[in-house]
C-alpha positions as CSV (number, residue, x, y, z in Angstrom):
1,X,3.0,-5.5,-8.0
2,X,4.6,-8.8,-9.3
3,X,2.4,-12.1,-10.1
4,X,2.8,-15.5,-10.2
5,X,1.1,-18.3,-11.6
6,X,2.7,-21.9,-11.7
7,X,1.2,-23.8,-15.0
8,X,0.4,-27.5,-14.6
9,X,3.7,-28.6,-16.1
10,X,5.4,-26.5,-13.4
11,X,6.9,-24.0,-15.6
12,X,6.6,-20.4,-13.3
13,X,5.4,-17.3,-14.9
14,X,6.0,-14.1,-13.3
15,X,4.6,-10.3,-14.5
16,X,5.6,-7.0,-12.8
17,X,3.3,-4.4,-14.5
18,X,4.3,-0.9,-15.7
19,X,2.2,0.6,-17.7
20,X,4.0,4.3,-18.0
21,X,6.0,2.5,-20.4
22,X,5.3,1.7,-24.0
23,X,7.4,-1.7,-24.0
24,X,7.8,-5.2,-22.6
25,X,11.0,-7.3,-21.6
26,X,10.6,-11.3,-21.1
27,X,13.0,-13.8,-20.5
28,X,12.8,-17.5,-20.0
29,X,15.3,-18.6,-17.8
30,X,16.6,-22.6,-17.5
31,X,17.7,-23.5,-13.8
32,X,20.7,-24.6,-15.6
33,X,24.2,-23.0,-16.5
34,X,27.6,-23.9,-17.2
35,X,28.3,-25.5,-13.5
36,X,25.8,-28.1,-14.5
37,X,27.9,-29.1,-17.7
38,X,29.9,-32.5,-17.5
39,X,33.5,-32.2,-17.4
40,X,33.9,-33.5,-21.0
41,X,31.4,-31.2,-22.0
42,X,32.4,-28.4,-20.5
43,X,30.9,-25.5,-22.1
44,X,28.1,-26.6,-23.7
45,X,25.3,-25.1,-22.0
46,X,26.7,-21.6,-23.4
47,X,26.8,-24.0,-26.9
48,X,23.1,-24.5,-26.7
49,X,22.3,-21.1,-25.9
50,X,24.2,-20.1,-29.2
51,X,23.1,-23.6,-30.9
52,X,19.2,-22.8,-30.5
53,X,19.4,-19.6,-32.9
54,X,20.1,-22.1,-36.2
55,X,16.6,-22.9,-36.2
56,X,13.8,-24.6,-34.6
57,X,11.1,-26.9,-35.6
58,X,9.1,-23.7,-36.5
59,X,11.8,-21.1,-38.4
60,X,14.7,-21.3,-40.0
61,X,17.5,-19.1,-38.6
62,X,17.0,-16.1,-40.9
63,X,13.2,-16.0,-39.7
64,X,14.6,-16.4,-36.0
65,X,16.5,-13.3,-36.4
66,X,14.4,-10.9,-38.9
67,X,11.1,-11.6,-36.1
68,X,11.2,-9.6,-33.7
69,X,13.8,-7.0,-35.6
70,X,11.7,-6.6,-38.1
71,X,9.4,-4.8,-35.0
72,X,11.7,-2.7,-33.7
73,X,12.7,-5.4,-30.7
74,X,15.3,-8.1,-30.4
75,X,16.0,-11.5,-29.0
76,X,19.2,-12.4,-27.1
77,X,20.3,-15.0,-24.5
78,X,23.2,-15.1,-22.3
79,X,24.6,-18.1,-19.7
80,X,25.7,-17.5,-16.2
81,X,27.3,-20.6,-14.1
82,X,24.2,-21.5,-12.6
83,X,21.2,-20.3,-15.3
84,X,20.5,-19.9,-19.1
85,X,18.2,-17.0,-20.1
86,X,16.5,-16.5,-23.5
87,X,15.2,-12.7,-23.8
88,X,13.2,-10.1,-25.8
89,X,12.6,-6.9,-25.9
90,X,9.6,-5.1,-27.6
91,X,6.9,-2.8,-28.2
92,X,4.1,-4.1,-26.1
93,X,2.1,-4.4,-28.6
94,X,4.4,-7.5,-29.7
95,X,4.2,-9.4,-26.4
96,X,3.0,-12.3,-27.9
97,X,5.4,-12.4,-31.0
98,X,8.2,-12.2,-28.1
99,X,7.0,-14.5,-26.1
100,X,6.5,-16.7,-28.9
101,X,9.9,-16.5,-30.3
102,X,11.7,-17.3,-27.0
103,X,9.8,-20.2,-25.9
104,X,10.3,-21.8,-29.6
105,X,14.0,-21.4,-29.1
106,X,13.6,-23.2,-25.8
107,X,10.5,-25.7,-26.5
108,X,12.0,-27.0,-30.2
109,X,15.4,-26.4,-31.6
110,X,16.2,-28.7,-33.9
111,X,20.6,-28.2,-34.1
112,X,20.9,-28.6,-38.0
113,X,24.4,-30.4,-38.3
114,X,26.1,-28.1,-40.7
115,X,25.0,-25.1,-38.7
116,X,26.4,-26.7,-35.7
117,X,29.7,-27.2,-37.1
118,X,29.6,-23.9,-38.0
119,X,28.9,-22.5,-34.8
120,X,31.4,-24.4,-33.0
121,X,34.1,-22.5,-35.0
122,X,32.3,-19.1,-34.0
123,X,32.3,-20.0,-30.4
124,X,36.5,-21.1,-30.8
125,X,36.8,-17.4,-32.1
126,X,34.7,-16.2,-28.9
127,X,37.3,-18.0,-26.7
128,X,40.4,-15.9,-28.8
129,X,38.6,-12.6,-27.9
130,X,38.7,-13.3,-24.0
131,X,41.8,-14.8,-24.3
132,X,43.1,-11.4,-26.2
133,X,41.6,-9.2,-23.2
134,X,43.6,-10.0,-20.3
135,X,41.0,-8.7,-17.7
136,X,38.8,-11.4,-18.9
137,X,41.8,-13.9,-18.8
138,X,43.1,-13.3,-15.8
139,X,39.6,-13.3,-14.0
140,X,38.9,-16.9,-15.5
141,X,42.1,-18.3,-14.2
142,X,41.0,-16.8,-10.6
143,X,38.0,-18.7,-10.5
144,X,39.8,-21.8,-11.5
145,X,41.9,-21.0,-8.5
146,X,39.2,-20.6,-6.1
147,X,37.0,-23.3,-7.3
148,X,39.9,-25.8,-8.3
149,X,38.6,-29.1,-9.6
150,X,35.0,-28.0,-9.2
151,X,32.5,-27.2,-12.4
152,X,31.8,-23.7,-11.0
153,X,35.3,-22.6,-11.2
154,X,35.5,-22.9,-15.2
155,X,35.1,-20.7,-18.0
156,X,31.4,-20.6,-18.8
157,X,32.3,-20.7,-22.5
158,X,34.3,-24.0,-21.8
159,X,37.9,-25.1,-23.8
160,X,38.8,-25.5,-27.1
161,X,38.9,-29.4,-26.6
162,X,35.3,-30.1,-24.7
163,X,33.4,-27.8,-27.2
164,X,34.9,-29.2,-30.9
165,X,33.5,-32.5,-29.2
166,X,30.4,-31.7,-28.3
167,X,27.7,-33.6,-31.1
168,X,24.6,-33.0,-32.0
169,X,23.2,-35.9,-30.3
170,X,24.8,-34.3,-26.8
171,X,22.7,-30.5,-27.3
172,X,19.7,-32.8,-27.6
173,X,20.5,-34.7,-24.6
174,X,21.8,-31.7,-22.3
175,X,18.3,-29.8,-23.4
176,X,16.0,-33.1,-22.3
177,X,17.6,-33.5,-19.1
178,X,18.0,-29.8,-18.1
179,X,15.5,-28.2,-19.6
180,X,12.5,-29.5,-18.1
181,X,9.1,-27.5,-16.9
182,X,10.1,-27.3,-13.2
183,X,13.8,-25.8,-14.2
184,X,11.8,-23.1,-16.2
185,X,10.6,-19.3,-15.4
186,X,9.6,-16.4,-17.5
187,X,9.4,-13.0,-16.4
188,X,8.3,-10.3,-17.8
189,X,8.4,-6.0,-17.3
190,X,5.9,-3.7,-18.8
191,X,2.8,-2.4,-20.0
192,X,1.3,-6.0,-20.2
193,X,-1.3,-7.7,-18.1
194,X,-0.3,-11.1,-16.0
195,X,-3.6,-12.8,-17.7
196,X,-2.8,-12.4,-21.1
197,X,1.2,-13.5,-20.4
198,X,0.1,-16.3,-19.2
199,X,-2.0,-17.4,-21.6
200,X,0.8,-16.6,-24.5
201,X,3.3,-18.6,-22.3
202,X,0.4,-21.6,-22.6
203,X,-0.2,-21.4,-25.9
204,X,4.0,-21.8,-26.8
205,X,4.7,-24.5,-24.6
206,X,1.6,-26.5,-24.7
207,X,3.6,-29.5,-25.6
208,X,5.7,-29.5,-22.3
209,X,4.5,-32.3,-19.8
210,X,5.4,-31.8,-16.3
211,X,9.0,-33.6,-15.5
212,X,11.9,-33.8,-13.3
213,X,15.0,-34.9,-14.0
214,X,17.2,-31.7,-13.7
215,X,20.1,-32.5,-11.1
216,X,22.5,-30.2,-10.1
217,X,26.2,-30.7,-8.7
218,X,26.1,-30.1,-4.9
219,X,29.4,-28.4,-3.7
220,X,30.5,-27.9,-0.3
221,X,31.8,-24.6,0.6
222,X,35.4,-24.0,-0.6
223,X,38.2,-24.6,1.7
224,X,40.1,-22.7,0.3
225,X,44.0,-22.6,0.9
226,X,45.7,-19.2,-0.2
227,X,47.8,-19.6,-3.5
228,X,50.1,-17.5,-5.4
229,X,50.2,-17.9,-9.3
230,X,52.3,-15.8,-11.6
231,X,51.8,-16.6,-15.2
232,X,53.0,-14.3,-18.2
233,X,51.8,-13.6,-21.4
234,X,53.0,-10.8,-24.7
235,X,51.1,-7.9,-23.1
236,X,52.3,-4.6,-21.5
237,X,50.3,-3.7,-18.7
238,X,50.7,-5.9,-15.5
239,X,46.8,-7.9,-14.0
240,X,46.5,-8.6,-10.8
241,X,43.9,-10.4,-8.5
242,X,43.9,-10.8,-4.7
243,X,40.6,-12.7,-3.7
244,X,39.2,-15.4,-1.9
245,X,35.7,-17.6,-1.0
246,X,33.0,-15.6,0.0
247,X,29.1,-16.0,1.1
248,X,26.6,-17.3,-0.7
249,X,23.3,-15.7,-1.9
250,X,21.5,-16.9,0.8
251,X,23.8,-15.7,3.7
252,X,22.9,-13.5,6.4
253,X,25.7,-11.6,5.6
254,X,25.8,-10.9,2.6
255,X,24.2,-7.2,3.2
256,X,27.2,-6.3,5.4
257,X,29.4,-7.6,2.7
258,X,27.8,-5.8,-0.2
259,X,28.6,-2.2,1.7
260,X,32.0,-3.6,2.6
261,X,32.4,-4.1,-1.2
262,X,31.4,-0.8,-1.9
263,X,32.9,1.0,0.4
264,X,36.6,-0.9,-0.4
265,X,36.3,-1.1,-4.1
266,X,32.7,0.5,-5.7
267,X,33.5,3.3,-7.8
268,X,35.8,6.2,-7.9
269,X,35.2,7.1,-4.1
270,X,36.4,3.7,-3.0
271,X,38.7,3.7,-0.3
272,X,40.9,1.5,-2.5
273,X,41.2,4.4,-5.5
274,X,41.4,7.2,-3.7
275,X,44.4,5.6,-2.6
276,X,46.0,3.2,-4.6
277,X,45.1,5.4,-7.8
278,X,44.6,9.1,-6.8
279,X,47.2,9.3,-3.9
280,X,49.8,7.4,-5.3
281,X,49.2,6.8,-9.0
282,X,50.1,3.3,-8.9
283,X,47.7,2.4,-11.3
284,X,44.9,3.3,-13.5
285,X,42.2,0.6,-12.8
286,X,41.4,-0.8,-9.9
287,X,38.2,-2.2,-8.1
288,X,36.8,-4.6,-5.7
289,X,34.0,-7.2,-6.9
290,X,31.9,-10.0,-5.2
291,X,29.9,-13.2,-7.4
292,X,27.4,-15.2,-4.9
293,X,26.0,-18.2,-6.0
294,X,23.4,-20.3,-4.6
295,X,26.1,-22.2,-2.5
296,X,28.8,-20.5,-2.1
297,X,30.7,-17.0,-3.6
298,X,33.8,-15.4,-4.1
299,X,35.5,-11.9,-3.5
300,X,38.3,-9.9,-4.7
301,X,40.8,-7.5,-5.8
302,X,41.3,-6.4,-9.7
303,X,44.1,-3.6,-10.7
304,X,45.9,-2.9,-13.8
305,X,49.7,-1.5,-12.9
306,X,53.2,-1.9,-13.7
307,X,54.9,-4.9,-12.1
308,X,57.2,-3.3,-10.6
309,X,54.6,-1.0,-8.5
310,X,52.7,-4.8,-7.5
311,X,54.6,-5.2,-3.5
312,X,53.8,-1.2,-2.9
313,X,50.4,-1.8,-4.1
314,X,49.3,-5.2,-2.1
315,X,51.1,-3.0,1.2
316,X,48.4,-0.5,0.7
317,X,45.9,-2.9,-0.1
318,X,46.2,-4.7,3.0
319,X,46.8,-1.4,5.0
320,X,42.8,-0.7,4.1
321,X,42.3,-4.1,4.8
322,X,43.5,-3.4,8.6
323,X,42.0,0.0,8.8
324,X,38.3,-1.6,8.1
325,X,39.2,-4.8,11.0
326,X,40.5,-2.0,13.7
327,X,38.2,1.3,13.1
328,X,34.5,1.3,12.1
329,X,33.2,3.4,9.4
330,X,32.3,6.6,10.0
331,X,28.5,7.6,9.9
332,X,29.3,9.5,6.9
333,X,31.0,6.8,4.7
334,X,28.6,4.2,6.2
335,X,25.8,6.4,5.1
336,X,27.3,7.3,1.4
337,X,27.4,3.2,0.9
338,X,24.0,2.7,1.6
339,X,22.6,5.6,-0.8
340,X,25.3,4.0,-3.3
341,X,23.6,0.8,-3.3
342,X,20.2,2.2,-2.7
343,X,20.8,4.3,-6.0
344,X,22.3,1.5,-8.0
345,X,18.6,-0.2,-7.5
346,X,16.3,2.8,-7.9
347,X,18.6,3.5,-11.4
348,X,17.9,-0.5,-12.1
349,X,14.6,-0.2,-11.9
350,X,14.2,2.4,-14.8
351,X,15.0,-0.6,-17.6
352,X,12.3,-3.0,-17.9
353,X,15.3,-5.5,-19.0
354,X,16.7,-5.4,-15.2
355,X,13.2,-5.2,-13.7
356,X,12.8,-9.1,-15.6
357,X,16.0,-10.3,-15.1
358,X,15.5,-9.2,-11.3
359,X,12.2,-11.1,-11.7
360,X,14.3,-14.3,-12.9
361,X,17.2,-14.0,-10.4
362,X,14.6,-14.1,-7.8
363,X,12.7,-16.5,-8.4
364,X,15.0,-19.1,-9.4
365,X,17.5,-18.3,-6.2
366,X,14.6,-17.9,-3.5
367,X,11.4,-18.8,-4.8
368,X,10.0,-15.7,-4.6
369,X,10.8,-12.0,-5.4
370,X,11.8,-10.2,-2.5
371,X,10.6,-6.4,-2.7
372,X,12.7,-3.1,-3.2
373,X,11.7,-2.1,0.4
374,X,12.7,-5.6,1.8
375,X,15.9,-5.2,0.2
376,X,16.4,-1.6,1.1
377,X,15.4,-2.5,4.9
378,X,18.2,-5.1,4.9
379,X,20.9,-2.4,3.6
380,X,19.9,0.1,6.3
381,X,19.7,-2.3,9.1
382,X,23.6,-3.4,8.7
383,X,25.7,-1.2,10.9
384,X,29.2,0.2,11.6
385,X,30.3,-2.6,14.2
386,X,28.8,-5.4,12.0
387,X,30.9,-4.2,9.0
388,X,34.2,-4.2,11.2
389,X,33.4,-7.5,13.5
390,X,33.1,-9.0,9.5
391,X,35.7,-7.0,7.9
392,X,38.0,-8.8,10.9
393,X,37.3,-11.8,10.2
394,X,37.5,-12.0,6.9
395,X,40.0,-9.5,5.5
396,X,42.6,-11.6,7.1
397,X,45.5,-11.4,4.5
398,X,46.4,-14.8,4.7
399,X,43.5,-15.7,3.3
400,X,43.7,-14.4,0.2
401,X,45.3,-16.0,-3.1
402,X,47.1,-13.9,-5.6
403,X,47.4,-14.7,-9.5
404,X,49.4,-11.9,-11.3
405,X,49.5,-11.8,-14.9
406,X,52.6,-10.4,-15.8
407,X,54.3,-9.1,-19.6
408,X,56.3,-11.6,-21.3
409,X,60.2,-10.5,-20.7
């Protein structure tokens, strides 16, 4: 059962109890990620997830790091486009240590200026790796194409440019204005009780004052106008994305178009490797994926092939495209989706890590944590003509861009 409790400053605190398990997992997420950076700043909410770690008002950096090690457990923290989470894991004996340690990186970093400059530097060489692997590369520049001039459509990490600028003056700024007591939840999973969460959650931010003043960049949804980009780089292996705008979070369809996904692209059954890959061999990776956001989403295409196989490739892709507009699903494949996605969640639910961060998600995207068996209901509800009637209208060809990354000649 999961519990709530809203502290006077607003921050939300939510608990899902397991107590078969001998650990806890608790992350404090900021309603805040890298689509509410400014454009000459892009990138610097990741910065101030990596920026916090050099110390707070209470530790220095080596303490930060040996604290929760030096238990067993570990701290981390990752940034999405539209949230920032800080997160332990532990015995749960430790809750309090953990808890402690995360809401200090949130409630009081202090940015010492030679660790910053540092940092910045580590954060350049970041960039390099996903520059170096072009699966990451080439799925940056598709967002860019999708979301062209908009905040959501760049790299979360940010340029080279925007993030040698950013001062120390700006993290303290960017963490005043977005991460205020109403922009904050922790969650937690384990063998803990809600009470005594709570009260550790009290006791590390008891010098947070209820405030609001996050804002948030307000997008309409994408009209987006297909686009074919070619760009070329010293690599081998040809990239290739076919996608386009998709539903948000918060559609109604977005059950029928998490099957479709599955049943297109999800895993090695996939209509789209049993043919592109197993039948024909035109490649060795390929798969369909979909991002939803809380306004608006994206879907697509990813394979890895020779160039030359690209035209043959797109044919086929487009051929299962027409095949999911003209003919329902049969019962069978309809039915093999569904136990796909209901395993994918049943398997989630056995870390404690995805039980928070489900916990988190929720929360901040709905206000409230929708159950397995909600969410289970939904899937099984979706049927064979409602996957066609959508699989119609929206695997129309022309709607889809096309960015190739192609070996330098």
């Amino acid at each position: 059962m999961v519990i709530k409790t809203t502290l006077p400053s607003g921050v939300r605190v939510l608990s899902e109890a397991v107590p078969t398990v001998r650990s806890i997992a608790v992350g404090v997420w900021i309603n805040s990620g890298s689509r509410n950076d400014p454009d000459d700043m892009a990138g610097i909410s990741h910065f101030v997830e990596h920026a916090v770690f050099k110390g707070t008002a209470k530790r220095r950096m080596h303490q930060i790091a040996s604290r929760m090690e030096s238990v067993g457990g570990y701290l981390n923290a990752f940034t999405s486009k539209e949230h920032t989470c800080y997160l332990t894991r532990a015995l749960d004996s430790y809750l309090h240590r953990g808890v402690d340690s995360i809401c200090d990186l949130v409630a009081s970093p202090i940015f010492p200026e030679r660790e910053i400059e540092k940092e910045k530097s580590v954060v350049l060489e970041e960039m390099k790796m996903y520059d170096d692997a072009p699966e990451e590369y080439i799925a940056d520049r598709f967002e860019s194409m999708i979301y062209p001039s908009q905040a959501i459509g760049r790299p979360i990490i940010g340029y080279p440019e925007t993030v040698s600028g950013i001062r120390r003056e700006d993290l303290f700024e960017y963490v005043s204005t977005q991460y205020t007591p109403d922009q904050i939840v922790v969650s937690a999973s384990g063998n803990l009780r809600h009470k005594t969460l709570v009260k550790s959650v009290e006791k590390a931010f008891s010098d947070l004052r209820a405030v609001t003043t996050n804002t948030r960049e307000e997008i309409k949804p994408p009209q987006h106008e297909a686009t074919e980009i070619f760009l070329t780089r010293p690599i081998q292996q040809g990239h290739l994305i076919l996608g386009r705008s998709a539903v948000s979070i918060h559609s109604k369809h977005r059950a029928v178009l998490e099957l479709l996904n599955i049943i297109l692209g999800g895993g090695s059954s996939s209509r789209l490797n049993q043919r592109i890959r197993e039948r024909y061999g035109f490649c060795y990776n390929i798969y369909s994926f979909l991002n939803m956001y809380s306004d608006c989403g994206d879907f697509g295409i990813y394979l890895g092939l020779d160039p030359s196989k690209s035209d043959q490739a797109l044919r086929l892709i487009f051929r299962e495209f027409d095949r999911l507009a003209q003919v329902p699903v049969s019962n069978q494949v309809l039915a093999r989706a569904k136990g796909q996605a209901r395993g994918a969640i049943a398997l989630g639910l056995e870390s404690m890590s995805n039980r928070m961060i489900r916990l988190g998600k929720q929360e901040l995207y709905f206000g409230r944590v929708i159950s397995i068996d909600e969410t289970i209901s939904e899937l099984n509800a979706v049927t064979a003509d409602e996957i066609q009637t959508f699989a119609a209208e929206f695997l129309t060809p022309e709607a889809f861009s096309r960015i190739s990354l192609l070996p330098a000649s």
